[in-house]
C-alpha positions as CSV (number, residue, x, y, z in Angstrom):
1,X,26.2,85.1,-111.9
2,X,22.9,85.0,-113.8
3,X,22.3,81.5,-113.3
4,X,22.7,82.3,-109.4
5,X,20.4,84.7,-108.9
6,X,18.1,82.6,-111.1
7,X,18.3,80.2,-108.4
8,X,17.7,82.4,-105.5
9,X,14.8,83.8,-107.2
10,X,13.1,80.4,-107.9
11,X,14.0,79.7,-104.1
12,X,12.1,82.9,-102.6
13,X,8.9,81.8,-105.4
14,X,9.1,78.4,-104.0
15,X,9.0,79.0,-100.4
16,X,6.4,81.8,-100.7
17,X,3.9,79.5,-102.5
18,X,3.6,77.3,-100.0
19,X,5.8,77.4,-96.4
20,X,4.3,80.9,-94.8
21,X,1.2,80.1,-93.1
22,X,0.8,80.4,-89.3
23,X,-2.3,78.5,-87.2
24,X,-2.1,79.3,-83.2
25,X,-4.0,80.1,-80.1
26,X,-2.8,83.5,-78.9
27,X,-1.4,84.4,-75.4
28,X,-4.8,85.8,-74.5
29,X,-6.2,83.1,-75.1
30,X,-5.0,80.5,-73.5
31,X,-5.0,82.3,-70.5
32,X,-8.9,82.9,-70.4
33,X,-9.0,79.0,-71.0
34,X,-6.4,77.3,-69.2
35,X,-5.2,80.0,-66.7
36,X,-1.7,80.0,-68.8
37,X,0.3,82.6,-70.6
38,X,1.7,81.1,-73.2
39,X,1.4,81.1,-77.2
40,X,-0.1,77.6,-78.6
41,X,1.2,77.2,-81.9
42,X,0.6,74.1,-84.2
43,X,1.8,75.6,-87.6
44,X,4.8,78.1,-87.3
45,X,5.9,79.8,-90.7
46,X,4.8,76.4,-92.6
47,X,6.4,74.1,-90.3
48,X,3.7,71.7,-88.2
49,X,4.7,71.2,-84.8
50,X,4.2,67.7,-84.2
51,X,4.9,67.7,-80.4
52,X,1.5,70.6,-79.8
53,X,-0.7,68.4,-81.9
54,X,0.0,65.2,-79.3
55,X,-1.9,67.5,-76.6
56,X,-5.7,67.6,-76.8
57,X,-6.7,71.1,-75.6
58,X,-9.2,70.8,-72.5
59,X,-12.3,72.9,-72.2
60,X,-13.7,73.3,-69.2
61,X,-17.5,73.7,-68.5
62,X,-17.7,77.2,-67.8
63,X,-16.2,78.0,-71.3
64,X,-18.2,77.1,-74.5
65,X,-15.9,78.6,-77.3
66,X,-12.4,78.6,-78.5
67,X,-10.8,81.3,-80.6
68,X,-8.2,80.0,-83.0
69,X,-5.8,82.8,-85.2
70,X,-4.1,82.1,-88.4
71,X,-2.5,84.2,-91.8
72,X,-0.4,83.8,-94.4
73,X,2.2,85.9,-95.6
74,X,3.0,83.6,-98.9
75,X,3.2,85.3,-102.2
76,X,0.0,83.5,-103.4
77,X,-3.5,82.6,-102.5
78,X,-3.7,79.7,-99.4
79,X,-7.0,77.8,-99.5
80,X,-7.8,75.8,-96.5
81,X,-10.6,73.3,-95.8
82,X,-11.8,73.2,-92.1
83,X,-13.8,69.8,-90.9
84,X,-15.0,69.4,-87.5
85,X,-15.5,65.8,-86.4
86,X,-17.1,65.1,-82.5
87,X,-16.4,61.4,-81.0
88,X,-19.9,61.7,-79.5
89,X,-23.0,63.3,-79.9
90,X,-23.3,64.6,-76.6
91,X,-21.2,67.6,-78.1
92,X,-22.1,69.6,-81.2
93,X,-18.9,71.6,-82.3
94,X,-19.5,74.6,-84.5
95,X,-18.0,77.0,-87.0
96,X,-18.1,80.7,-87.1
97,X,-16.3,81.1,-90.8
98,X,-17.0,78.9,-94.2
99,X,-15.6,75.3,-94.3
100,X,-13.9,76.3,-97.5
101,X,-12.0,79.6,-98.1
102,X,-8.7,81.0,-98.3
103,X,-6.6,81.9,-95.5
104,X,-6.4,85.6,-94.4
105,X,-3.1,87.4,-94.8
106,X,-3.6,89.6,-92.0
107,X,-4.0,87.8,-88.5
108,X,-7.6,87.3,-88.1
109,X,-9.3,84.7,-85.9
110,X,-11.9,82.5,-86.1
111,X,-14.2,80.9,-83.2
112,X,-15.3,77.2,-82.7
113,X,-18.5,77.1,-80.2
114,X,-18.9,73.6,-78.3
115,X,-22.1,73.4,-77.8
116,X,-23.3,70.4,-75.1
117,X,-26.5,68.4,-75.6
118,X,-27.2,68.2,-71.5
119,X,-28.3,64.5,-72.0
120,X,-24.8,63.0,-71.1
121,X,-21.9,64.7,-68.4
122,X,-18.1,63.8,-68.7
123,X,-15.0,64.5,-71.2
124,X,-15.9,64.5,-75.0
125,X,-13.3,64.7,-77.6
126,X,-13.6,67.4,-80.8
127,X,-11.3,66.9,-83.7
128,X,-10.7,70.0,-86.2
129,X,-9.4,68.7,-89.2
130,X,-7.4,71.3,-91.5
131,X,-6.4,71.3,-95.2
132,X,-3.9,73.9,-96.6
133,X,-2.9,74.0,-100.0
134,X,-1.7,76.8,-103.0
135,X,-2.6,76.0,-107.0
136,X,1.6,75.9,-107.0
137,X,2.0,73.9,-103.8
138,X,2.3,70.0,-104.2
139,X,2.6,69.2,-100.8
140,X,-0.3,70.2,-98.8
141,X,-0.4,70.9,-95.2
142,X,-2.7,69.0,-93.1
143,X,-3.3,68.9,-89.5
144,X,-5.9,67.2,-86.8
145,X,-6.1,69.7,-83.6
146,X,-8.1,67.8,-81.1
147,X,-9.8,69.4,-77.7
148,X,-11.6,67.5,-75.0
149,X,-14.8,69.1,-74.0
150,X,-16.2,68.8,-70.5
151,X,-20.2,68.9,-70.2
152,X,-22.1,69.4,-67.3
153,X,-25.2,66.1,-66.6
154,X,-28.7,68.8,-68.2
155,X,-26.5,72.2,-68.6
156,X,-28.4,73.2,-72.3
157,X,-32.1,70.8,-71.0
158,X,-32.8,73.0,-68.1
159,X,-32.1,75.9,-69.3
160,X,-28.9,77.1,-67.4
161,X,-27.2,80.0,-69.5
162,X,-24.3,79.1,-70.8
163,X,-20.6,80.2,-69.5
164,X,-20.3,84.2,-70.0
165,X,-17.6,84.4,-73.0
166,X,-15.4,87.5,-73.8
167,X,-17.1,88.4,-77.1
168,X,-13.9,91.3,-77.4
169,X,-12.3,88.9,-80.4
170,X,-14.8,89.4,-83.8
171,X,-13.8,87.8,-86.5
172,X,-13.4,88.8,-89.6
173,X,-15.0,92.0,-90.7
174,X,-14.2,95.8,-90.8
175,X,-10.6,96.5,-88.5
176,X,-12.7,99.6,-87.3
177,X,-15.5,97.8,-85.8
178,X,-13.7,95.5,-83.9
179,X,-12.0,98.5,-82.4
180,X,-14.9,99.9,-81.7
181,X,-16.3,96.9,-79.9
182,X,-13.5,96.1,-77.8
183,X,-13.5,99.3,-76.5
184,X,-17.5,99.1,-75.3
185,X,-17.0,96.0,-73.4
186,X,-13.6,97.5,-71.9
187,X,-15.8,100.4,-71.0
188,X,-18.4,97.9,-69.9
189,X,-15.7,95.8,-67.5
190,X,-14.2,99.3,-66.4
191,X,-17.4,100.4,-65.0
192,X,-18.5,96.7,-63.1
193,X,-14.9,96.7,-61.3
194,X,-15.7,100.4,-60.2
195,X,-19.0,98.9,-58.9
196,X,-17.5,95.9,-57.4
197,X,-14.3,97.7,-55.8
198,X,-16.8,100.6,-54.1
199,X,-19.2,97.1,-52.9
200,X,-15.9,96.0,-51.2
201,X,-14.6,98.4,-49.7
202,X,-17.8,98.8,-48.0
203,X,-18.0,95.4,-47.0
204,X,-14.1,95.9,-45.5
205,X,-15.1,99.2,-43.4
206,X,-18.2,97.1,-42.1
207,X,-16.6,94.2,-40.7
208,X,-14.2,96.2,-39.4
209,X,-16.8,98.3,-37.1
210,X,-18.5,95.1,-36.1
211,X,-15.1,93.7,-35.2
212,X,-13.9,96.5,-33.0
213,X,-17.2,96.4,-31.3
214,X,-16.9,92.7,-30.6
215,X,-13.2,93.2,-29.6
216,X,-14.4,96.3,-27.1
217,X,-17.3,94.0,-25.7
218,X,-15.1,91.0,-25.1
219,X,-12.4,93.1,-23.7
220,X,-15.2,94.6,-21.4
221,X,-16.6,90.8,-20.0
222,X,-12.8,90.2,-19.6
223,X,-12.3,93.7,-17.2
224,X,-15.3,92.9,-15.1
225,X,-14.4,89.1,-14.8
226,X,-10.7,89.9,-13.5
227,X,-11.8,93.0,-11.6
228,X,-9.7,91.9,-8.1
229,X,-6.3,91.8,-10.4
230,X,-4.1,94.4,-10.5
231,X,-1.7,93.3,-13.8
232,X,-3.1,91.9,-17.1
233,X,-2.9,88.6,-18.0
234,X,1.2,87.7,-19.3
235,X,0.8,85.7,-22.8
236,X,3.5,83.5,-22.1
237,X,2.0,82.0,-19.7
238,X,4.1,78.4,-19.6
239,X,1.0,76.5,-19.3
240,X,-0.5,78.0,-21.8
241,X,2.3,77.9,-24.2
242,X,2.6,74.0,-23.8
243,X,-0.5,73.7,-25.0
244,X,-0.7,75.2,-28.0
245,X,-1.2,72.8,-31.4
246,X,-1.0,74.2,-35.2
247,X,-3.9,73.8,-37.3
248,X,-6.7,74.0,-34.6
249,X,-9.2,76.0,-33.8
250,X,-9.4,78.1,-30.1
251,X,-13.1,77.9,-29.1
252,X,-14.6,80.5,-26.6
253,X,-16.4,79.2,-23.7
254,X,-19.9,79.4,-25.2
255,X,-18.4,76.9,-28.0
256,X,-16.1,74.5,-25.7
257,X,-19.6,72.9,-24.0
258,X,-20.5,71.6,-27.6
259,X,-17.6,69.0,-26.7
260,X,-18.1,67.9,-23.5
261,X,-19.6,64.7,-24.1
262,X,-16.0,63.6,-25.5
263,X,-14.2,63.9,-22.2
264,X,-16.8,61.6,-20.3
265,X,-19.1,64.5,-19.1
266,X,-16.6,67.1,-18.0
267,X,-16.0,69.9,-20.5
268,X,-13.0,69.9,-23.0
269,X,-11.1,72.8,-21.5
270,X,-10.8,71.5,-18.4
271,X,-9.7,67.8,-20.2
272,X,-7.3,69.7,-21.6
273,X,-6.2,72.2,-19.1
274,X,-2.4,72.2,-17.7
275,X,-2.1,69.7,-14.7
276,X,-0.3,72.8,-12.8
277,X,-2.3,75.2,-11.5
278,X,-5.8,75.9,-11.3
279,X,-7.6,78.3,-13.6
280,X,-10.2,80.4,-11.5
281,X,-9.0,79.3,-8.0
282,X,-5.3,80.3,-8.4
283,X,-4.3,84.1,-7.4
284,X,-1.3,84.7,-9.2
285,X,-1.9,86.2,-12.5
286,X,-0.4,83.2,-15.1
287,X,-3.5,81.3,-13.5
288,X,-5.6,83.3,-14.4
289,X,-5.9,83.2,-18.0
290,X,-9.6,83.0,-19.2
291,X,-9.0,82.0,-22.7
292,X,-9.5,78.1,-23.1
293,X,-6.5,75.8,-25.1
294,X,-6.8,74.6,-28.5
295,X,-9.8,72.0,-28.3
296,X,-8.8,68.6,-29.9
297,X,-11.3,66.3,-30.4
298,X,-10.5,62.9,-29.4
299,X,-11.7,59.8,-30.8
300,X,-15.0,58.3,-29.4
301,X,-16.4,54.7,-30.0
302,X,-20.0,55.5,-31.5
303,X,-22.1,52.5,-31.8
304,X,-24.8,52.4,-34.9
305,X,-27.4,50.4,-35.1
306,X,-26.5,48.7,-38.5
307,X,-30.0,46.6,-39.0
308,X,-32.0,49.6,-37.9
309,X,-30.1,51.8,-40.2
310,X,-30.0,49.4,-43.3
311,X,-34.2,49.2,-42.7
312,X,-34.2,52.9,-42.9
313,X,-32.5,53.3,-46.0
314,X,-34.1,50.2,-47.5
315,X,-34.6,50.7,-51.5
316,X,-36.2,48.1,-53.7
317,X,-33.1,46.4,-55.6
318,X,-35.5,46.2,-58.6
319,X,-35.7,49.8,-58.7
320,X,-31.9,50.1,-59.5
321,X,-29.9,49.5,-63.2
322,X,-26.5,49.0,-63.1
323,X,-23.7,50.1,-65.4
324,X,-20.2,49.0,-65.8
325,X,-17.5,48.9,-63.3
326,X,-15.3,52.0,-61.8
327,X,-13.6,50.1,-59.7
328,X,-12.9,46.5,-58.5
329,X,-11.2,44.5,-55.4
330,X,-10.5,41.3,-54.2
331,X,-14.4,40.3,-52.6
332,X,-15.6,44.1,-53.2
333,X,-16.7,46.2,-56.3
334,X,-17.8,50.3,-57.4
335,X,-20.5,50.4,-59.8
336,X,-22.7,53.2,-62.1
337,X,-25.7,52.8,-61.5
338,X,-29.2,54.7,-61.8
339,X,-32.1,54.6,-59.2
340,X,-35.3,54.3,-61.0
341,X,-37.9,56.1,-58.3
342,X,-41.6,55.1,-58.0
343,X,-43.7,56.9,-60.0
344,X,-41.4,58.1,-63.4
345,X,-43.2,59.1,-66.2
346,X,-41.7,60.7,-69.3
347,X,-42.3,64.4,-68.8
348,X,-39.5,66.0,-70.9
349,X,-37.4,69.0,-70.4
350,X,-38.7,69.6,-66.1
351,X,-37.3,71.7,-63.5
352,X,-35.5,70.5,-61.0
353,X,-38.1,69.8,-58.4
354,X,-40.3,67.9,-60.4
355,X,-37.3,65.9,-61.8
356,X,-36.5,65.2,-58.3
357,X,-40.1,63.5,-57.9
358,X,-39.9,61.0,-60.7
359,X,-37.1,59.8,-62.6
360,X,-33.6,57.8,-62.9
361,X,-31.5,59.4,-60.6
362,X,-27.4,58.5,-61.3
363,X,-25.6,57.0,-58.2
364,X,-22.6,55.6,-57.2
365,X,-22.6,51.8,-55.5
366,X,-20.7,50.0,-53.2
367,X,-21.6,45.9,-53.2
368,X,-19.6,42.6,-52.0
369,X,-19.2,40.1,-54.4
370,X,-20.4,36.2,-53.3
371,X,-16.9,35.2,-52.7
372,X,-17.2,37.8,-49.9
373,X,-16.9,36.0,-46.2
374,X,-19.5,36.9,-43.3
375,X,-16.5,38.8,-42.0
376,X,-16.0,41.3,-44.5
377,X,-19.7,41.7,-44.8
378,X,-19.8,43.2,-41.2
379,X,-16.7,45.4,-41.6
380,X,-18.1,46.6,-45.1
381,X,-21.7,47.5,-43.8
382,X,-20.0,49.2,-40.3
383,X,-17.4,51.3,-42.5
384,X,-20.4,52.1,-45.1
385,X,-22.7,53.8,-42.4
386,X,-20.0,55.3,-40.7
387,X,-21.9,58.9,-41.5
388,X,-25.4,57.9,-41.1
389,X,-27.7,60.4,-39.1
390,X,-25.1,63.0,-39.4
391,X,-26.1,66.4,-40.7
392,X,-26.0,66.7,-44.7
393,X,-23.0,68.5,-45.8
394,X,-22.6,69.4,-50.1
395,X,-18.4,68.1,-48.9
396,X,-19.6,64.9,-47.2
397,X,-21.1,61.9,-49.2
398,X,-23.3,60.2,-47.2
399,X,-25.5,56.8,-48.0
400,X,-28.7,57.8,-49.8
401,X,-29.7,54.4,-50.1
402,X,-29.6,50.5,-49.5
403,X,-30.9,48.2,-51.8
404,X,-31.4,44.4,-51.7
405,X,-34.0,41.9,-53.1
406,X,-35.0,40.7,-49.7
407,X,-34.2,41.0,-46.3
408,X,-30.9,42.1,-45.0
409,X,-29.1,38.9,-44.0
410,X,-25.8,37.9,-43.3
411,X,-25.4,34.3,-45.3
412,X,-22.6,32.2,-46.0
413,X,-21.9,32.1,-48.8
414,X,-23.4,35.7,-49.7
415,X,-26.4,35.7,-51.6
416,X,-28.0,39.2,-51.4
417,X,-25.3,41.7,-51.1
418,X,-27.0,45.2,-50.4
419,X,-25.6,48.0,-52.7
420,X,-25.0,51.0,-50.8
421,X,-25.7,53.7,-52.6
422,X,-24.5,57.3,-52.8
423,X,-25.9,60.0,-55.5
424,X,-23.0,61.2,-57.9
425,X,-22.8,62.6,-61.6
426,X,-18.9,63.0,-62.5
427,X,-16.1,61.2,-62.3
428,X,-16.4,59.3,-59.9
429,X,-13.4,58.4,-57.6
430,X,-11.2,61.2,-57.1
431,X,-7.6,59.0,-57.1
432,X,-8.9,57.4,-60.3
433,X,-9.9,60.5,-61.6
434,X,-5.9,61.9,-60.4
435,X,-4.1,59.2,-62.8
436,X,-6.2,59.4,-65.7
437,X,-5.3,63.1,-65.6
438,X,-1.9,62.0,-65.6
439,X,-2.3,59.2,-68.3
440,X,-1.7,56.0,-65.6
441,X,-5.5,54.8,-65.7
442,X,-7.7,53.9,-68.5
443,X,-10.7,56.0,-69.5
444,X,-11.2,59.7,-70.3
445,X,-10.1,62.1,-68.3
446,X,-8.6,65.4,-68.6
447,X,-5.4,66.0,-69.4
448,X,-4.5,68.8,-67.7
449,X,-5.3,70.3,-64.5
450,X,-4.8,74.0,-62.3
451,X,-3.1,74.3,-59.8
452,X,-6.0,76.6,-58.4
453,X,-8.3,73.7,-59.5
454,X,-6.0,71.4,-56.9
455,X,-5.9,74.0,-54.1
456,X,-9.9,74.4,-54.8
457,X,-10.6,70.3,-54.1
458,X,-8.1,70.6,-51.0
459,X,-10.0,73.5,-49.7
460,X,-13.1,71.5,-50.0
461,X,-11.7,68.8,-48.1
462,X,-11.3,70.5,-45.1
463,X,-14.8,71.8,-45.0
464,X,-16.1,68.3,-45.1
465,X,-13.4,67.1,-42.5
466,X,-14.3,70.6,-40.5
467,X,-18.3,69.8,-40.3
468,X,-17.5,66.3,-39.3
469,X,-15.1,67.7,-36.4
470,X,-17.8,70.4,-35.4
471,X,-20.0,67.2,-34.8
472,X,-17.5,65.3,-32.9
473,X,-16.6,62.8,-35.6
474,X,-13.6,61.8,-36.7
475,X,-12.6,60.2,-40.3
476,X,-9.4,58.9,-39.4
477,X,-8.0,58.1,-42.8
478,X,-8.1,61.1,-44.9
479,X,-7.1,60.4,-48.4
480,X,-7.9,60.8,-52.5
481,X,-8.9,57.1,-52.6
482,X,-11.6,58.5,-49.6
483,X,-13.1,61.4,-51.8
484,X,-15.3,61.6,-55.0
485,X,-15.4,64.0,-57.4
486,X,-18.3,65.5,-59.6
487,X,-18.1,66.6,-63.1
488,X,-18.5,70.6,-61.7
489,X,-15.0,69.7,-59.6
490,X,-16.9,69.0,-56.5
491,X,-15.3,67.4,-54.1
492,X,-16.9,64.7,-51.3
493,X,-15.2,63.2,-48.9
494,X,-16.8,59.6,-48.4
495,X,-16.7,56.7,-46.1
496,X,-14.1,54.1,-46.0
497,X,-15.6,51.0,-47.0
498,X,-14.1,48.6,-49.3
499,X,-10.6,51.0,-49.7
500,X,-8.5,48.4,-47.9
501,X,-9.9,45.8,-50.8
502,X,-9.5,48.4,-53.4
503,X,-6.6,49.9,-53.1
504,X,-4.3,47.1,-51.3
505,X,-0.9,49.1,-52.1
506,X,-1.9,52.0,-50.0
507,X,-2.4,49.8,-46.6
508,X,0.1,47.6,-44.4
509,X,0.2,45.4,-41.9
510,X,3.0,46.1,-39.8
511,X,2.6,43.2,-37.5
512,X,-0.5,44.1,-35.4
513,X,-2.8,42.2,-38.0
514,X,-4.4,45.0,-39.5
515,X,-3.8,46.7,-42.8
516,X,-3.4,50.5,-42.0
517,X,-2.7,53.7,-44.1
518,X,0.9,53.6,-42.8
519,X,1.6,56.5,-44.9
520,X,-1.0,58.8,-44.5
521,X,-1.1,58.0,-40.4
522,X,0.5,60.8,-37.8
523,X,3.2,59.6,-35.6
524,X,0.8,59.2,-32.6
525,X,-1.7,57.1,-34.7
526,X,1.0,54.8,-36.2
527,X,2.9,53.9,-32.5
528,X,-0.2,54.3,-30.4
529,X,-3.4,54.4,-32.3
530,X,-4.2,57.2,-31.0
531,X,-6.2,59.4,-33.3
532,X,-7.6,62.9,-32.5
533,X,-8.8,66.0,-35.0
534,X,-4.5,66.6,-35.2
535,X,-3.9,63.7,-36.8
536,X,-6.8,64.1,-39.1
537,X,-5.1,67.4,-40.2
538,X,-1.8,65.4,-40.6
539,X,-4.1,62.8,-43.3
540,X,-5.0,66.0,-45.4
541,X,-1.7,67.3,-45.5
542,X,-0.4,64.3,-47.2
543,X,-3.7,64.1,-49.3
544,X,-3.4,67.3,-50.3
545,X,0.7,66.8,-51.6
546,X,-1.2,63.8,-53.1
547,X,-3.5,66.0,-54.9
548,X,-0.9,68.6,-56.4
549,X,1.4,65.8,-57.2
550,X,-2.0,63.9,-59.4
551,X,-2.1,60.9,-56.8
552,X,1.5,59.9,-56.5
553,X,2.2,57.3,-53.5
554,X,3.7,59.6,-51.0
555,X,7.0,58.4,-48.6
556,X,7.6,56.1,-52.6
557,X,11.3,55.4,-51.4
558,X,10.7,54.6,-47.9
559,X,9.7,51.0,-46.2
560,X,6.5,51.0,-44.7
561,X,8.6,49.5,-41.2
562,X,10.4,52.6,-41.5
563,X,7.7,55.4,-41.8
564,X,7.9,55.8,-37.7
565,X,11.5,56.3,-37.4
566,X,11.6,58.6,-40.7
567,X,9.1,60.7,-39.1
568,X,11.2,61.2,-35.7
569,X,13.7,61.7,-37.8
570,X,12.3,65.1,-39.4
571,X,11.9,63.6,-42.8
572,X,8.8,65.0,-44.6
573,X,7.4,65.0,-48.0
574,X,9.2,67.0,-50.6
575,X,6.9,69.9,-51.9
576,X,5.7,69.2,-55.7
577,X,6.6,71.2,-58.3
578,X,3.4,72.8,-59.1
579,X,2.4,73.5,-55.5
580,X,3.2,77.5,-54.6
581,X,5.6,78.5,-52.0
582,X,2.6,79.9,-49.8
583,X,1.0,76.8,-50.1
């Protein structure tokens, strides 16, 4: 009996010397930094959990600092030794507590600040080496917790202010205080949300005036203009109802002019009127409806004058150092690259117009390679200036430049290839950028992504695809490989050159002798080639499943023969598993 509880006894010494430490990232936490309510813990009651510690913990630009807890509830003293190891000096990690110490027993935190050099913008990796050992422990515990940092291209050089942190978790220090302090800044939120909630509510009563009176003087125009009708208009008017399309806009009449070069001079609502029945002429009261149908905007063959246009963005292809390769095709290439402008001098830390006077600006270029045929040359430069003389738009990427040692001449074989050039600082191609978030593409990337971070880039989309309808322009092949994507998350939509030579399994041939996104094309525009602002919208649906699923090939199972008849036959993409039910 003696020798039993002799045993136990040595047991409960044992175990409390060295098993009862716990290292984690509370609930709170990791919601402020990854938008998730869950517990990260990498020790547990002594035991290391492997599978966290295969996850790098991705910190976003907005947030500079990480708050870590740990204690021990062992019997003896736990010393720990924290080292803090960056894989580039773009990123200076730091340490709010000693490198050396012992571990609390009661669960305190302790903060690591990532502080960014603004020389360099992209994904750096942090590793926190810890050391946890007892004077009666012979088998220290070690880990390596690594987090990826992203840094914005000059965030600390210009002097933006850094991300506003919740400073509610002190560490260390008197219980009280940190009481005391949480309850200021609760105060201090409490009061800003009072401020914010009366600001809205104003702004809610005073669009709701301003609508009324717009709805009372519309209603008004519509009294006076069917003054010799006795009945109001019927909405289900069967003309009417034929018409109508999801996902387009109604314009009023004042708008429907802006389109009325598309129909060949006459305006779009009457293009697109019912053949039965006259509008204004007609006296029964179906025929009289004022309100114009859903304006779609066809597809129109705009010519651009390619020589005139390369002349005008002519750059000196001296001026222009390139870097390595982001992405390569068959006779075409996508390069880093910085434009050198006339004039730089090294001024230091400048503000941002006088930066944009002199300096090495970062692009993104597009360039054949000299196996390239005369061909593809024409098709590259006619896809390439696609947007040119369109109105700038932050959601459209349009060609800043065209460089080339001499003139711009077709030759055969190539000799000069022009590089089209775009300005970009990020990550560059936004399907690239989708796999190395999900670990199928070399590089750094992040490893984990919102779902409200997804939603955002779709929602961006569609205001670049909106300002290009609004000027009667059609993409006609809406996808992720189409898009770039900038180390803030914002999101271009680009031209289509070289996509068919650099992403060959997205496009097929399905005996017409031209490789089309089969898979991303509306039923209309795969039978008939017949593309409007509809199917458009039909491209971003499936690029949007493409963004919430990280750049998976949609339709995967089906043939690309077989996309028509699947599509008559109601089959549709499944929704992902992240994507929300509203969605």
């Amino acid at each position: 009996m003696r020798a039993a509880f002799l045993l136990v006894l040595l047991s409960a010494l044992t175990n409390g010397g060295s098993a009862l430490i716990n290292l984690f990232i509370s609930k709170h936490e990791t919601n402020r930094t990854l938008g998730v309510m869950a517990e990260m813990a990498y020790i547990k009651d002594g035991v290391v959990n492997t599978y966290a510690l295969r996850f790098p913990y991705r910190i976003a630009t907005n947030i500079s600092k990480l708050t870590f807890s740990w204690n021990s509830t062992a019997s003896e003293e736990i010393n720990y030794s924290i080292q803090l190891i960056a894989d580039n000096p773009a990123v200076l990690p730091m340490l709010d507590v000693p490198r050396t110490g012992r571990v609390p027993r009661r669960t305190e935190t302790f903060v690591v600040e990532y502080r960014c050099a603004g020389n360099k913008a992209g994904q750096f990796g942090v590793v926190l080496h810890a050391n946890f050992s007892s004077s009666a422990d012979a088998n220290p515990i070690h880990v390596s917790l690594r987090q990826d940092k992203l840094c914005s291209f000059q965030e600390v050089a210009r002097g933006i202010p850094g991300p506003v942190e919740d400073s509610s978790a002190s560490v260390g220090g008197d219980g009280a205080n940190q009481q005391t302090a949480g309850a200021t800044i609760t105060a201090d939120q409490v009061f800003y949300i009072a401020i914010g909630c009366v600001f809205a509510v104003v702004i809610i009563i005073g669009s709701l005036i301003v609508a009324y009176f717009k709805s009372a003087k519309k209603g008004l125009a519509q009294d006076i203009g069917r003054e010799s009708l006795r009945y109001p208009v019927p909405h289900s008017s069967p003309g009417y109802v034929s018409q109508t399309q999801p996902f387009l806009r109604t314009d009023s009449p004042s708008t429907t002019s802006k389109y009325s070069a598309i129909t060949g001079g006459q305006s779009a609502s009457s293009a697109l009127a019912p053949a039965t029945g006259g509008c204004r002429a007609a006296p029964t009261p179906s025929s009289s409806i004022t309100l114009t149908p859903p304006v779609i905007i066809l597809d129109q063959v705009v010519a651009i004058d390619t020589q005139a246009a390369l002349n005008d963005l002519r750059a000196d292809r001296n001026c222009f150092e390139l870097g390595q390769i982001e992405l390569e095709g068959t006779f075409g290439e996508v390069r880093w690259a910085f434009w050198r402008l006339a004039g730089q001098v090294d001024m230091g830390d400048v503000d941002e117009e006088e930066d944009q006077a002199g300096g090495e600006v970062p692009m993104i270029v597009k360039t054949l390679k000299p196996t390239a045929e005369p061909g593809q040359y024409d098709k590259f430069i006619a896809e390439a200036l696609v947007f040119y003389g369109l109105p700038p738009h932050q959601n459209i990427a349009q060609v800043e430049a065209a460089a080339c040692f001499g003139r711009f001449a077709r030759s055969d074989p190539l000799i000069d290839a022009p590089l089209i050039c775009y300005v970009h600082t990020g990550f560059g191609n936004l399907k690239k950028f989708l796999l190395r978030c999900r670990g199928e593409s070399s590089g750094p990337g992040p490893n984990a992504l919102r779902t409200q971070d997804l939603v955002s880039m779709g929602l961006q989309i569609v205001k670049g695809m909106v300002h290009l309808h609004r000027l009667g322009v059609l993409h006609k092949d809406i996808a992720t490989r189409n898009c770039l994507i900038s180390e803030d998350f914002t999101v271009q939509l680009s031209d289509t050159a070289l996509s068919r030579d650099l992403f060959p399994n997205d496009y097929h041939c399905l005996g017409d002798n031209e490789n089309r996104p089969v898979k991303w094309l509306a039923l209309e525009a795969l039978d008939k080639c017949q593309f409007t602002s509809a199917s458009d919208v039909w491209a971003f649906g499936v690029t949007m499943w493409e963004l919430l699923s990280l750049a998976q090939q949609p339709y995967a199972d089906i043939d690309p023969d077989e996309i028509s008849s699947s599509l008559q036959d109601g089959i549709r993409l499944p929704q992902p598993y992240n994507c929300p039910d509203e969605l």
